[in-house]
C-alpha positions in Angstrom: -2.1 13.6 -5.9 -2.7 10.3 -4.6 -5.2 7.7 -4.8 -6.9 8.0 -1.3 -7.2 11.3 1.0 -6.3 8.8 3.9 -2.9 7.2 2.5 0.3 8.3 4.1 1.7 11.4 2.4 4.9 9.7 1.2 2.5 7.5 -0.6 1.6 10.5 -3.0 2.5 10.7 -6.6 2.2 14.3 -7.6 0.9 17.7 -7.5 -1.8 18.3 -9.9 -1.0 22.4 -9.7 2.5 21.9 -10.7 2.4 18.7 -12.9 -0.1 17.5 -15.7 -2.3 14.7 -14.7 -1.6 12.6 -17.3 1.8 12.6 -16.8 1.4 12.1 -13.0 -1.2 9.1 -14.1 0.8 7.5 -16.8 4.5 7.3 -15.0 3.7 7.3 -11.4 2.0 5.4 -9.4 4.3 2.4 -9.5 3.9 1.1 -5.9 0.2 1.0 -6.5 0.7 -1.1 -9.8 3.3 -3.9 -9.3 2.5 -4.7 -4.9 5.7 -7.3 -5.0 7.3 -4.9 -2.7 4.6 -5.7 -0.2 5.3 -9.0 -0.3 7.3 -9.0 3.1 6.8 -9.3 7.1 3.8 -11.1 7.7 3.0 -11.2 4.0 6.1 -12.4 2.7 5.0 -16.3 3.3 1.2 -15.8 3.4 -1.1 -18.0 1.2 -3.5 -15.4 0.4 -1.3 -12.7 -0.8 -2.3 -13.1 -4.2 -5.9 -12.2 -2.9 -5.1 -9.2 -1.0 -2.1 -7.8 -2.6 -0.6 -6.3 0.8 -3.8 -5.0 1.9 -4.8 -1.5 1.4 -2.0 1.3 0.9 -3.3 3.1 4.0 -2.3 0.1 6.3 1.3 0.9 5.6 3.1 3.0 7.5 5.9 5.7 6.6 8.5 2.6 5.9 5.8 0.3 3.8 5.6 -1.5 7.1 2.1 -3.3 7.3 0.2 -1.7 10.3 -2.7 -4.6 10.6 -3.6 -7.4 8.5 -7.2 -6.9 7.8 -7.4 -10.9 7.5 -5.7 -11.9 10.6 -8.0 -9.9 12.2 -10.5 -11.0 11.2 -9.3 -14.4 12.7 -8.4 -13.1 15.7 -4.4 -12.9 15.6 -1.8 -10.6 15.6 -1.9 -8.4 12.7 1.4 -5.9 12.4 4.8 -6.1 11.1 5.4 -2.8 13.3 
């Protein structure tokens, strides 16, 4: 279970066919919740963190690693921690 088909696998919180939902919604889903951890690389010093919140969990890779900032791209500079 996660909360988008196109987030990394390690991302995932549970398996609805061997776990109860609830359970899975209620107590999981901690890294989606509270995005401090994000809050590093190019992020750790940027003003508009608080907007963003890291950017999406699918521009993470398998170490939480931003891939692209959507908003330096936007601007036209390097985006990636990787």
């Amino acid at each position: 279970m996660s909360a988008c088909t196109s987030i990394r696998g390690n991302y995932h919180q549970g398996n609805i066919y061997k776990e109860d939902f609830w359970d899975i919604w209620l107590n999981r889903f901690q890294q989606y919740r509270d995005r401090e951890w994000m809050r590093k690389g190019v992020c750790g010093d940027c003003r508009f963190f608080r907007y963003c919140l890291g950017n999406g969990m699918h521009l993470r890779d398998d170490e939480g690693r931003l891939t692209q900032c959507l908003l330096k791209r936007m601007m036209g500079e390097k985006c990636s921690d990787v």
